[in-house]
C-alpha positions in Angstrom: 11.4 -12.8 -3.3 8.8 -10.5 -2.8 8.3 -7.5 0.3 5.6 -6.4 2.1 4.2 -3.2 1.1 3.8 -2.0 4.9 7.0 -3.1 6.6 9.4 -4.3 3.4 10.3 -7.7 4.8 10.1 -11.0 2.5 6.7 -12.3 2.2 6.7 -15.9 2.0 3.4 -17.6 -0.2 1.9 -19.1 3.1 1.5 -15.7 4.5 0.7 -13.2 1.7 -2.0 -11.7 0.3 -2.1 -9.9 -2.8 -4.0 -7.0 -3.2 -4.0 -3.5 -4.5 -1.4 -4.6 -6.8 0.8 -5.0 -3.8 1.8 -7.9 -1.4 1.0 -7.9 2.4 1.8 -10.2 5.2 -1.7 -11.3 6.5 -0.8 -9.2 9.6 0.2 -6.3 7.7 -3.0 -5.9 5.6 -4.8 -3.4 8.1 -6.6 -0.4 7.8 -4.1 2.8 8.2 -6.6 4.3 10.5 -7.7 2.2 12.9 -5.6 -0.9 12.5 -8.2 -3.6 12.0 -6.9 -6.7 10.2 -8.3 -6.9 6.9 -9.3 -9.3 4.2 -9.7 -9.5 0.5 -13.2 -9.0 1.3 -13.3 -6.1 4.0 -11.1 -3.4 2.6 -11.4 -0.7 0.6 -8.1 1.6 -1.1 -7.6 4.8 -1.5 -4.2 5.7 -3.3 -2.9 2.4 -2.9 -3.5 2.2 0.9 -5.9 -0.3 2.7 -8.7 1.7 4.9 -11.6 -0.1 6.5 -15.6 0.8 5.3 -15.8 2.9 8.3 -12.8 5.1 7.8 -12.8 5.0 3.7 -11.2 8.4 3.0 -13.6 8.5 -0.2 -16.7 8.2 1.9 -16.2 11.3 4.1 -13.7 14.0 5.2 -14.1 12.3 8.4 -11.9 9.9 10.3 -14.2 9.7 13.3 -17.4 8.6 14.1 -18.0 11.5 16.3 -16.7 14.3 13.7 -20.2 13.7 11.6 -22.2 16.4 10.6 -25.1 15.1 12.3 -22.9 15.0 15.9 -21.2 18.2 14.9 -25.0 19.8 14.8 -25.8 18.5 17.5 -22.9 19.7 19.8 -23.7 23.0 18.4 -27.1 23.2 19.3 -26.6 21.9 23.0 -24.4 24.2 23.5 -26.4 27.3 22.3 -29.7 26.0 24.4 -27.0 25.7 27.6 -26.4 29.1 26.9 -29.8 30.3 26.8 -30.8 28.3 29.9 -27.4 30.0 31.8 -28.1 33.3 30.7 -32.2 32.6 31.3 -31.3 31.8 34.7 -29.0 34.4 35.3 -31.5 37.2 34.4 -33.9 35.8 36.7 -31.7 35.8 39.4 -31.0 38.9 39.2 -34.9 40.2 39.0 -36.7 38.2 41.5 -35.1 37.0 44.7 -37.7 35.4 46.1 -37.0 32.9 42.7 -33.4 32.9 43.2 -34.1 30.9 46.5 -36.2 28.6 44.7 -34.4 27.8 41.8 -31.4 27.2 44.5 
């Protein structure tokens, strides 16, 4: 008999799938990040584990959508112009009061 490559118990032929030289239970095959059941069809490996498209470990350094450069840049840059706007308000506080009561 042959064992599951994620949880070592007996797969019987009604329930495997064979892939990445390896057998699975059908509820075994999932991606190692998120979980999602996968298919013959859906999955990619990398070193002999099963990953979904979105969290291939070949693709990017990334395992989530919001660690991308683009959002990374973007954090970055909001949080330099809220910086400018604080200290921009700040300094004009400071200078005019008659501003400070409007900007209140």
């Amino acid at each position: 008999m042959q064992s599951c490559a994620r949880c070592g118990f007996v797969v019987y032929p009604a329930e495997k799938i064979n892939c990445i030289d390896q057998n699975w239970h059908k509820a075994c095959f999932h991606c190692d990040v998120c979980k999602m059941v996968l298919t013959p069809n859906n999955f990619v490996s990398h070193k002999k584990r099963p990953y979904c498209s979105v969290h291939n470990p070949r693709n990017n350094t990334f395992t989530s959508v919001y660690e991308t450069p683009i959002n990374i840049n973007a954090k970055k840059q909001s949080k330099a112009s809220s910086e400018v706007c604080h200290h921009i308000i700040l300094q004009h506080k400071f200078t005019s009061r008659s501003s400070y009561l409007f900007l209140s």
